[in-house]
N, C-alpha and C positions, 0 to 999 in steps of 0.2 A: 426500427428504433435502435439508438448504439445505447451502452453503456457503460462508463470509465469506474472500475473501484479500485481504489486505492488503499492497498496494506501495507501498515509499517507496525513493527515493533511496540509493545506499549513501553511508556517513561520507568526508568527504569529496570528493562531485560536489558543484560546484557548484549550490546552488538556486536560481533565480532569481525563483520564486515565492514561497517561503518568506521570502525575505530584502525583497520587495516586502509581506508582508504584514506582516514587522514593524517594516519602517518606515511604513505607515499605520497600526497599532497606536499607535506613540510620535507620531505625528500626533494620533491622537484620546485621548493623554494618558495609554495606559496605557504606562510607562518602564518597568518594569521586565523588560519580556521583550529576553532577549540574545539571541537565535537563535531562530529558525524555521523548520523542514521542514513539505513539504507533499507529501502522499499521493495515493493512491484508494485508495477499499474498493470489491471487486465482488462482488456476491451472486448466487451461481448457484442455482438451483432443480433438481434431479438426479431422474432416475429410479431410482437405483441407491440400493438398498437395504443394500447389507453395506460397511459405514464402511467400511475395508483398500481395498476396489475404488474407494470414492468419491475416496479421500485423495489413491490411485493416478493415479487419473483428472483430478484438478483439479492436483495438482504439474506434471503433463504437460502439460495449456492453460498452465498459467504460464511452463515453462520453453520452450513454443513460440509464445505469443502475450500473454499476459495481464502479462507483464515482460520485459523489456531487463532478462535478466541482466547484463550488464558494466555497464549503471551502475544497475540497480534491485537489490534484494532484496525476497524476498516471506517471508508466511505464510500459512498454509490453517489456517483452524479447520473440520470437520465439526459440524455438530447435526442 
């Protein structure tokens, strides 16, 4: 079983990558982006077979390793 989570920034923390990228954006001419956030996506590869234990299982890396809940939020998709 895979699994995709995805963390970003919560609204309002400071970016300072996102805000680096888009000002070399309007660098290389493209103006119209107002804002930019910037992520990771981490893809786990799982032995665990029954999604409920998988989902279980990756919120818990996340909420002990894979995010900085106080200034991240995440999502877990299972497939």
């Amino acid at each position: 079983m895979k699994a995709r989570v995805h963390v970003m920034l919560k609204t309002g923390v400071l970016d300072p990558q996102g805000e680096a990228v888009r000002h070399a954006l309007g660098q290389l001419g493209f103006d119209g982006v107002e804002g930019v956030r910037q992520g990771k996506v981490i893809e786990l590869d799982l032995t665990e077979t029954d999604r409920a234990k998988a989902e279980k299982s990756v919120t818990e890396m996340c909420e002990k390793l894979l995010a900085n809940t106080v200034i991240e939020s995440y999502s877990v998709e299972i497939a």
